[in-house]
DOTOR-839275 format. One line per 8 residues: number of its first residue (from 1); their letters; for each residue x, y, z of C-alpha. Coordinates in Angstrom, 1 decimal. Layout:
<atoms>
NUM	a	X Y Z; ...
</atoms>
This chain:
<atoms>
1	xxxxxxxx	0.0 0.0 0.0; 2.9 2.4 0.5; 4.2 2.1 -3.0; 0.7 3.3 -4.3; 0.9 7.4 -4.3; -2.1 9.9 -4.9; -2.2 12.0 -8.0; -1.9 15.9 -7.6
9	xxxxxxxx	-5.8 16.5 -9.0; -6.6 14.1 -6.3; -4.6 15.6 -3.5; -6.4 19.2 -4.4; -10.0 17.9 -4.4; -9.4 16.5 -0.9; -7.7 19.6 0.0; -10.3 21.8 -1.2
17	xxxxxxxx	-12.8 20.1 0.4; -11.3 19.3 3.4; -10.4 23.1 4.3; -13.2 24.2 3.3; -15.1 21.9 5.9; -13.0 23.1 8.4; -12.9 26.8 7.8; -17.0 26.6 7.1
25	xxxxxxxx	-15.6 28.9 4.1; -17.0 27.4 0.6; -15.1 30.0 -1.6; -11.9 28.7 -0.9; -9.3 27.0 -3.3; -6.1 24.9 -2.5; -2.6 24.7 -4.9; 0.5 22.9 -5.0
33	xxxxxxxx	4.2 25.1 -5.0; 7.4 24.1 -4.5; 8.9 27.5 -4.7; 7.5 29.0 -1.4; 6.3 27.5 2.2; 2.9 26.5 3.0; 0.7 29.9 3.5; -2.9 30.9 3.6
41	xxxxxxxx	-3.4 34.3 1.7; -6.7 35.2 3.1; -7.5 38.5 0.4; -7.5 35.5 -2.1; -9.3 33.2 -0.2; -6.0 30.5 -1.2; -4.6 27.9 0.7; -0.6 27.2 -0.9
49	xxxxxxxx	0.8 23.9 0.3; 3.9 22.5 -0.2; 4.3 19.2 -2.3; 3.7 16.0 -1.1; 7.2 15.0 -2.9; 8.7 17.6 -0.7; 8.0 16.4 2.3; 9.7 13.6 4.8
57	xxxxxxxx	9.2 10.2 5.3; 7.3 7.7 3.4; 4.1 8.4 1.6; 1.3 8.0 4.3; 3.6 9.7 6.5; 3.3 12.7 4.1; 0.1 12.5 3.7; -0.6 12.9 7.3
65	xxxxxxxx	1.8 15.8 7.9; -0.2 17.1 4.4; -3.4 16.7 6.1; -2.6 18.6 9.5; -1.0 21.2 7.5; -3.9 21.4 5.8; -6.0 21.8 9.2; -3.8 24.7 10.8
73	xxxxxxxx	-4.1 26.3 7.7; -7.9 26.0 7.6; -8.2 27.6 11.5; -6.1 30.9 10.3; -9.0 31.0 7.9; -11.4 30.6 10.2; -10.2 32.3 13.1; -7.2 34.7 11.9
81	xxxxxxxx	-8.2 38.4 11.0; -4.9 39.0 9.3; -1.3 36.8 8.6; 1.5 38.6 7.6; 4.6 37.4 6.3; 7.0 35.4 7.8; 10.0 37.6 6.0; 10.2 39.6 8.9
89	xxxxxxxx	10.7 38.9 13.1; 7.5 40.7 13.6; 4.9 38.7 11.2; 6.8 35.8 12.2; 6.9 35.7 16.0; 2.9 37.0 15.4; 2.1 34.0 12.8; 4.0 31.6 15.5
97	xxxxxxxx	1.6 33.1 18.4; -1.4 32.6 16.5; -0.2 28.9 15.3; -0.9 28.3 19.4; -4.0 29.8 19.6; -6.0 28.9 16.4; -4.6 25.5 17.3; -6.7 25.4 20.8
105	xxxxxxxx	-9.8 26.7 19.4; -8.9 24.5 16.7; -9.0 21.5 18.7; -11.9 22.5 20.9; -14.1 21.5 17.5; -12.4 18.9 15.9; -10.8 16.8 19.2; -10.0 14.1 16.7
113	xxxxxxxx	-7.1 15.8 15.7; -5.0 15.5 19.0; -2.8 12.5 17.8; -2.3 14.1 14.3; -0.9 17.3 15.4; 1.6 15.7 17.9; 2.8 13.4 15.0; 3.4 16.7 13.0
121	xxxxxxxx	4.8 18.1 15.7; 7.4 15.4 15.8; 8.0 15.7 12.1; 8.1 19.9 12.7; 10.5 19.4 15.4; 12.7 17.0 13.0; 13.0 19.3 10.2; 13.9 22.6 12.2
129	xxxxxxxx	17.5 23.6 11.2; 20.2 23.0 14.3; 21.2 26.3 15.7; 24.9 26.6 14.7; 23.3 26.8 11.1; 21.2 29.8 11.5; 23.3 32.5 11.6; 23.1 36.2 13.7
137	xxxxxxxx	20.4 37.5 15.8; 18.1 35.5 13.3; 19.1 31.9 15.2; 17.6 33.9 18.5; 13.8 34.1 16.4; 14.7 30.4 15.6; 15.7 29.4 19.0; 12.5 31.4 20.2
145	xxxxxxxx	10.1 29.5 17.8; 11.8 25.9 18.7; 11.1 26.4 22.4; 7.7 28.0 22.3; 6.1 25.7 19.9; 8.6 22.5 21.1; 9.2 22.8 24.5; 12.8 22.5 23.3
153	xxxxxxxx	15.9 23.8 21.5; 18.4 21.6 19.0; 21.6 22.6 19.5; 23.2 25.2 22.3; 22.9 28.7 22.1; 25.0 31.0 25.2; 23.2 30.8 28.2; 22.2 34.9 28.3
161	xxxxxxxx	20.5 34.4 24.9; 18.8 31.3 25.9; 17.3 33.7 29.4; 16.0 35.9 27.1; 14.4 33.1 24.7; 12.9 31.3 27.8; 11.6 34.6 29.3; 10.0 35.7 25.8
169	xxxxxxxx	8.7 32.1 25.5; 6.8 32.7 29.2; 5.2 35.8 27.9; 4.3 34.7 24.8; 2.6 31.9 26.7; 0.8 34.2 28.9; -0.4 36.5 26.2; -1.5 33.4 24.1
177	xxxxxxxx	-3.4 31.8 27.1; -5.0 35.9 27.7; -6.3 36.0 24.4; -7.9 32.7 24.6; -9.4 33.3 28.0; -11.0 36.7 27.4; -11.5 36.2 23.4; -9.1 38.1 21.9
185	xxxxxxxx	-8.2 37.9 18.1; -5.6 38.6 16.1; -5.6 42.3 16.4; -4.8 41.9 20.2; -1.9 39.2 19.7; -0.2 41.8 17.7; -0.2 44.9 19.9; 1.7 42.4 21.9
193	xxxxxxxx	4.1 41.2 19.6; 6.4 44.1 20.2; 7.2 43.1 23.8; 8.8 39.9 23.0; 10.4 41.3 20.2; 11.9 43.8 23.6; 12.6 41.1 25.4; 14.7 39.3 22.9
201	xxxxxxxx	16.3 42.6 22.1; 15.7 41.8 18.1; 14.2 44.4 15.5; 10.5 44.3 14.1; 12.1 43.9 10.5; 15.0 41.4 11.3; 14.5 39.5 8.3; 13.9 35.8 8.9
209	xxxxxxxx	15.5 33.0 6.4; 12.7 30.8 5.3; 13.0 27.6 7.4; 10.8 24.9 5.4; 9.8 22.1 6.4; 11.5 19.6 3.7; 14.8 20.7 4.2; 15.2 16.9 3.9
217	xxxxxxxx	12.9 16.0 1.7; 12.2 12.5 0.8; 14.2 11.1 3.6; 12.5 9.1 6.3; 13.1 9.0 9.7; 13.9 5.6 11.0; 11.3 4.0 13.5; 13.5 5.1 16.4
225	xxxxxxxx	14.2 8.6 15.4; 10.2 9.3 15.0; 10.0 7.6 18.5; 12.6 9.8 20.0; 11.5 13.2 18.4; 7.9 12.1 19.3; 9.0 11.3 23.2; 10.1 14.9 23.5
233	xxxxxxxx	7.0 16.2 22.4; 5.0 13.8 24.4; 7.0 15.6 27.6; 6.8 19.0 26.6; 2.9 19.1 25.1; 1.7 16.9 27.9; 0.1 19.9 29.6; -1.6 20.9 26.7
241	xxxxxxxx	-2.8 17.6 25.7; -2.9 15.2 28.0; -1.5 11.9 28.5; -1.5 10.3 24.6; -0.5 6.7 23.6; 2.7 6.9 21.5; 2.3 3.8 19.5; -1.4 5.3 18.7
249	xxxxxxxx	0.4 8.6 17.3; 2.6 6.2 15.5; -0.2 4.1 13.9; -2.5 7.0 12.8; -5.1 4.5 12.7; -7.9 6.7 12.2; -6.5 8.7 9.5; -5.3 5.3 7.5
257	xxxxxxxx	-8.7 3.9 7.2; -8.8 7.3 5.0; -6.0 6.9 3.4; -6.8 3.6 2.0; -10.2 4.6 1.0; -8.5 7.6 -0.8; -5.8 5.2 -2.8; -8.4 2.4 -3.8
265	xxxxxxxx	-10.1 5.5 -5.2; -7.4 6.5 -7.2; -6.9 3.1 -8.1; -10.1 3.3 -9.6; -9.4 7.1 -11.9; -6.5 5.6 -12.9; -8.0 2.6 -14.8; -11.3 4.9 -15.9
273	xxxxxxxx	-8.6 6.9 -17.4; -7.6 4.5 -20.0; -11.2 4.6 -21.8; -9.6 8.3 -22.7; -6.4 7.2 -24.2; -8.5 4.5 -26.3; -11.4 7.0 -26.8; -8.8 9.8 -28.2
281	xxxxxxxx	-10.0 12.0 -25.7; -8.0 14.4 -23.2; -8.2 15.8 -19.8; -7.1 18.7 -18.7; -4.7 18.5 -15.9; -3.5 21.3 -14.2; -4.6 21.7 -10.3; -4.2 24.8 -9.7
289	xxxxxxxx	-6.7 26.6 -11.6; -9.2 28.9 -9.3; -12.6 27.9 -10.2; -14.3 30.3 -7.7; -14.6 32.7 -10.6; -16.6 30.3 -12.6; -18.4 29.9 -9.6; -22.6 32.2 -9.6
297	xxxxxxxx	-23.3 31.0 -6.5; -26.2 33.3 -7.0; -27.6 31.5 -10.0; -27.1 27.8 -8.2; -28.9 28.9 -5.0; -32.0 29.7 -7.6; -31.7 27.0 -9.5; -32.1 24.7 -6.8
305	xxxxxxxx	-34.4 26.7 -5.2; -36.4 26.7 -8.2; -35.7 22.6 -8.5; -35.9 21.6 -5.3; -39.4 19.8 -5.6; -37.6 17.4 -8.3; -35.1 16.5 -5.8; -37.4 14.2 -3.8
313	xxxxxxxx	-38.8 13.1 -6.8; -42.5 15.6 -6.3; -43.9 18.4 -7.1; -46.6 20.5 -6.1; -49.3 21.6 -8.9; -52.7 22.8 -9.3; -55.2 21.5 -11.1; -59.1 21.4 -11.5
321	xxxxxxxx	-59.4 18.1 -8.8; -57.2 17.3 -6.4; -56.1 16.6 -2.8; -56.4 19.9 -1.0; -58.8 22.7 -2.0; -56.8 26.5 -2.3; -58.8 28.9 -1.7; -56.8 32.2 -2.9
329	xxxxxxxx	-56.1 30.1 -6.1; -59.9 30.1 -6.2; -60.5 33.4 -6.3; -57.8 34.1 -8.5; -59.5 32.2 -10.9; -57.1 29.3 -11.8; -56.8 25.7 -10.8; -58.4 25.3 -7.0
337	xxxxxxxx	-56.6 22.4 -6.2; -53.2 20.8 -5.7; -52.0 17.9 -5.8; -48.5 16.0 -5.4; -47.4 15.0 -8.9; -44.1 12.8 -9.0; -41.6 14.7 -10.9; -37.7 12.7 -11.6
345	xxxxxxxx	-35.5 12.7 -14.4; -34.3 9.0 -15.0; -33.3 10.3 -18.5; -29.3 10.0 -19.3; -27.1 12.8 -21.0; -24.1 13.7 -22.3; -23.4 17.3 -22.9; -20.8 19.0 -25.3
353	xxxxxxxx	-19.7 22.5 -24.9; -18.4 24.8 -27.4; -15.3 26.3 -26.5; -14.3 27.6 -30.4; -13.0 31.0 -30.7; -16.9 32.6 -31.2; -17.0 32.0 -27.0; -14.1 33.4 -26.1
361	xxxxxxxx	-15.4 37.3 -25.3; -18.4 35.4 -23.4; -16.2 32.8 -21.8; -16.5 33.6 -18.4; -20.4 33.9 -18.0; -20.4 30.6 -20.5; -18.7 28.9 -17.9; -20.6 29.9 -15.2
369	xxxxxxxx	-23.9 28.9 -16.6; -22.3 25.6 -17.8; -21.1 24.8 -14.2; -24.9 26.1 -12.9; -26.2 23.5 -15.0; -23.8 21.1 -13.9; -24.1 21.9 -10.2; -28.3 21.2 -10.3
377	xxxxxxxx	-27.8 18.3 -12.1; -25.7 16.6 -9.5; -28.1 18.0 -7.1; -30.8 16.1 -8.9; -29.0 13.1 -8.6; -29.0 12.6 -12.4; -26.6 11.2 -14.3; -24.8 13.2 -16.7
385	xxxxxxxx	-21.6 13.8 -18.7; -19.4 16.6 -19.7; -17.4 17.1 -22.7; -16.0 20.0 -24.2; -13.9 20.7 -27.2; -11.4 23.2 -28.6; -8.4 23.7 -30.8; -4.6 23.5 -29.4
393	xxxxxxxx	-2.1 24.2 -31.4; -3.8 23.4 -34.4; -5.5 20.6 -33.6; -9.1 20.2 -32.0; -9.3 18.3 -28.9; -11.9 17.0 -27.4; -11.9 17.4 -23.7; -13.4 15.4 -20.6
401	xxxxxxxx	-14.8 17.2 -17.9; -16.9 14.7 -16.4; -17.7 11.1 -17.0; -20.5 9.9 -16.2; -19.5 7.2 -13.5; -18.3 9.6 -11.3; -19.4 13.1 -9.3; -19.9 16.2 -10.1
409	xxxxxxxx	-16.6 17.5 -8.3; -14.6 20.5 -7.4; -11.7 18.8 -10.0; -14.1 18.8 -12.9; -15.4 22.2 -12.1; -11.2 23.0 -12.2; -11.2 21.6 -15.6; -13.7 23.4 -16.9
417	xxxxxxxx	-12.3 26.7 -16.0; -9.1 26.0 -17.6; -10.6 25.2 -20.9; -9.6 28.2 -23.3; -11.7 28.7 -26.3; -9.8 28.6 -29.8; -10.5 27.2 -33.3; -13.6 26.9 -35.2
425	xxxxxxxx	-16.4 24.4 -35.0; -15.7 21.2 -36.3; -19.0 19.5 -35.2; -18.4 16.2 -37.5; -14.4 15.8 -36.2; -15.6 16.4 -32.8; -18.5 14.0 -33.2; -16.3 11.0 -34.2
433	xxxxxxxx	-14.2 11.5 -31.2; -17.1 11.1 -29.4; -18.3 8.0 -31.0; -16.7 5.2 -29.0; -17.6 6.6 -25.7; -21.5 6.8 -27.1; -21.7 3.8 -28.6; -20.4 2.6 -25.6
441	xxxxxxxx	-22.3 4.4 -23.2; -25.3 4.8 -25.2; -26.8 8.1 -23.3; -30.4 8.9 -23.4; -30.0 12.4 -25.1; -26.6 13.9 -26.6; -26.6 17.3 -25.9; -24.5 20.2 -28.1
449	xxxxxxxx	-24.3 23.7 -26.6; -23.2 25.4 -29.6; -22.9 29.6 -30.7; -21.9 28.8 -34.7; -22.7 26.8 -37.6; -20.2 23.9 -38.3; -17.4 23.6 -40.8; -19.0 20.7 -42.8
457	xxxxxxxx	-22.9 20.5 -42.4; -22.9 17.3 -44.6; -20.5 15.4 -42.4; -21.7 16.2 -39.6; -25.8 15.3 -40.8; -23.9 12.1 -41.3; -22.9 11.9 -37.8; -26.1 13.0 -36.3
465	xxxxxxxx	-27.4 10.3 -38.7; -24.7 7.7 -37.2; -25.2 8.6 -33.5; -29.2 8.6 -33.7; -28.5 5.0 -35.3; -27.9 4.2 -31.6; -30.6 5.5 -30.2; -29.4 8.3 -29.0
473	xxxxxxxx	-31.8 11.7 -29.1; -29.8 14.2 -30.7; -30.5 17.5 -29.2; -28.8 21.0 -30.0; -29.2 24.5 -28.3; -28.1 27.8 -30.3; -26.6 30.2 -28.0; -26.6 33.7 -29.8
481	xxxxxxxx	-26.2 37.3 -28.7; -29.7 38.4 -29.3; -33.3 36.7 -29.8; -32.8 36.6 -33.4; -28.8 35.3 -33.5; -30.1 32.5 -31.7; -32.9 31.7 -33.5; -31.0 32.0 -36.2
489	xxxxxxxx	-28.7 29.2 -35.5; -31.2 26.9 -33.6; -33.0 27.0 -37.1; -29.7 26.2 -39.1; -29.0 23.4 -36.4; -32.2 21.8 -37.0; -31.5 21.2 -40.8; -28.7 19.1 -40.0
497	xxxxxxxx	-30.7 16.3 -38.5; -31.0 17.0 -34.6; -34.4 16.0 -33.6; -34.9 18.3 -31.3; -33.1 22.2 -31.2; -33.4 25.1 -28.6; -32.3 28.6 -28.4; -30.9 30.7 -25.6
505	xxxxxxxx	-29.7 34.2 -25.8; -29.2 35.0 -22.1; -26.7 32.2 -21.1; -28.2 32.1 -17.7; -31.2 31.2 -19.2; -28.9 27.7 -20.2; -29.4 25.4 -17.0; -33.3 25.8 -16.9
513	xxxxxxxx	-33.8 25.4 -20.7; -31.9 22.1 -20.2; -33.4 21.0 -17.3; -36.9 21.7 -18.7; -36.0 19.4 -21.5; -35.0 16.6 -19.3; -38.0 17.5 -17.0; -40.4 16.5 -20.5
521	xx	-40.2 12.6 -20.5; -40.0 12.5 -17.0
</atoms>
């Protein structure tokens, strides 16, 4: 099971959703860098994390120093007002006082994480440079932050220095434990900053080398050197947490049940993958992509307010008989009485968006509505697919968004947003890409979301003609700019042998038109 690793578009959706069920904040994203330390940038709502690669030990021992990372990083979202940089002795000796604090309330909530933090702790302890190798009044900040987090110091520093560092440590204890006691938040942690920065006789813009936590990356510890780093954590935390089982913190037993779940998973993508190679499809693959801005949480929220009946499979209607009388509906002069009518959508789709060149000045509200639509479906429990397709240097390229064995997730909505529109519309090309995966999968309706007329109407009434062969309703929506552009092209569409064609000139208009059509042979 070790051998067995989890891919990086893996790593963010559990990141992403993992901090974002910690922090209770739903706007936030999570990305990989190896050229900077882990840090939350709170303006952009972004969580940067260091590699898994980078850091120490073998995999699941990574992936547990990942995951409480990952935690710490979510309570400065939640609790922190502010986090400055760490380039200077003042944001860093604030950061370090706030690591304490957000790490009680923290833990006050989510008491599971007791074991994890002191096995990171071991692993934080580890990978903190020896003093002789930090160099002027910078290795008394270091020597500060190794005793106030640790308990202890690795290596000797002169014995006035290390009076200083123990007395700063004492007030920076006291001012921690004040804050939690009456309340306090960040703003009153760093009035108080400037004390200890008094005490160890050190300026506010000392700058601080970056000390990163993979200084050995890759390396493992040996079971003995965990186990002695881990004893002098036990010793020194103790009064903070309580007595705790080493050989429990060792195991990470509760986290591993997880983990396992996590790589059979990935197990699974990697073999669903392959039905891409053979299929000629791509996926896109970079993780880091913010797809909060394709995000209308606006337009969801009244979508599935506006769907929500469907979701338990009935809906409310009037008619001239029914269960219960209405009386203002009476008066009103329409239907007196309603009645529960059952209302699901068995019916199975695939959708194909166009990202040519015609999108590209509309791209962003495209994408939105697209990833509306996407988002209701998934809250109606119905089972869909999304393609899309484009040109890349030169060549069109058909991309997979979603499949339709798996959930609507934050990595698909990733994809999506890093989807650039280019080239023209190839419909018949693009179609016998597609082919394999419908004759395979043989969907209910095959959806195109389309603003232009193809390259080669022939070939492609040839593959409407092939694809409706299958039994597969072959269903087209004209996005235009105005009433009469879309018209236009829903019209054009319908020539080419698409038994059914739609248009929509407001593209938030896109999710309900589609739904409504699925809604018909329910």
């Amino acid at each position: 099971m070790q051998s067995l690793e989890l891919r990086n578009e893996t790593l963010v959706e559990i990141a992403t959703f993992l901090v974002r069920r910690w922090s209770e904040k739903e706007n936030v994203v999570v990305e990989f860098s190896d050229k900077m330390e882990t840090k939350t940038r709170l303006t952009e709502n972004k969580v940067i994390l260091i590699p898994m690669e980078k850091r120490i030990g073998d995999y699941f021992q990574r992936y547990r120093q990942f995951r409480t990372s990952l935690w710490y990083e979510a309570m400065r979202i939640k609790f922190c007002k502010k986090i400055l940089s760490n380039d200077h002795a003042f944001g860093f000796i604030l950061n370090t006082l706030e690591s304490r604090r957000i790490e009680y309330l923290g833990r006050k909530i989510w008491r599971g994480m007791d074991k994890e933090i002191i096995f990171n702790y071991s692993y934080m302890l580890f990978s903190r440079p020896q003093l002789h190798t930090v160099y002027g009044k910078a290795r008394i900040v270091e020597a500060f932050y190794q005793y106030f987090m640790f308990g202890a110091i690795k290596g000797e520093i002169q014995s006035s220095y290390f009076e200083r560092i123990k007395k700063a440590s004492e007030l920076a204890k006291r001012i921690v434990d004040e804050a939690i006691k009456k309340d306090h938040g960040t703003e009153e942690l760093e009035k108080k900053v400037i004390e200890i920065l008094k005490i160890l006789d050190i300026d506010s813009l000392l700058t601080v080398p970056v000390s990163l936590p993979f200084m050995k990356a890759g390396m493992s510890l040996t079971k003995e050197e965990l186990l002695r780093f881990l004893t002098v954590v036990l010793r020194n935390k103790e009064g903070d947490f309580g007595k705790i089982d080493p050989k429990a913190v060792l195991g990470g037993d509760d986290v591993y049940d997880e983990y396992k779940v996590l790589l059979d998973e990935n197990k699974k993508s990697d073999n669903k993958g392959l039905t891409i190679e053979i299929a000629g499809l791509q996926m896109p693959t970079t993780s880091n992509v913010d797809e909060t801005k394709i995000y209308d949480i606006s337009l969801i929220n009244s979508l599935k307010i506006k769907f929500k009946e469907w979701k338990s499979g009935w809906k409310e209607q009037h008619q001239m008989s029914g269960d219960e009388f209405d009386e203002e509906q009476y008066i009103e002069g329409n239907d007196p009485f309603f009645t529960d009518v059952k209302k699901s959508i068995k019916t199975k789709i695939v959708i194909m968006l166009d990202h040519s060149s015609s999108i590209a000045s509309d791209a962003l509200e495209y994408k939105k509505a697209t990833l509306a639509l996407c988002e209701v479906l998934a809250y109606l429990k119905v089972k869909f697919a999304v393609y899309a397709f484009s040109t890349q240097n030169r060549t069109i390229v058909c991309w997979q968004i979603k499949s339709d064995n798996v959930k609507w997730n934050i990595v698909a909505a990733k994809r999506l947003a890093q989807i650039v529109a280019n080239g023209s519309t190839p419909l018949a090309e693009v179609y016998g890409k597609m082919f394999p995966i419908l004759q395979s999968k043989r969907p209910d309706i095959f959806l195109t979301l389309t603003d232009g007329e193809p390259s080669d109407p022939d070939a492609v009434r040839n593959m409407i003609k092939s694809l409706k062969g299958l039994g597969i309703k072959m269903v087209a929506i004209g996005l235009g700019s105005n009433t009469i552009r879309a018209t236009t092209i829903a019209v054009n569409l319908r020539h080419l042998g698409y038994e059914r064609t739609l248009a929509v000139s407001r593209l938030n208009d896109i999710p309900r038109r589609v739904i409504g059509l699925l809604g018909e042979g329910s």
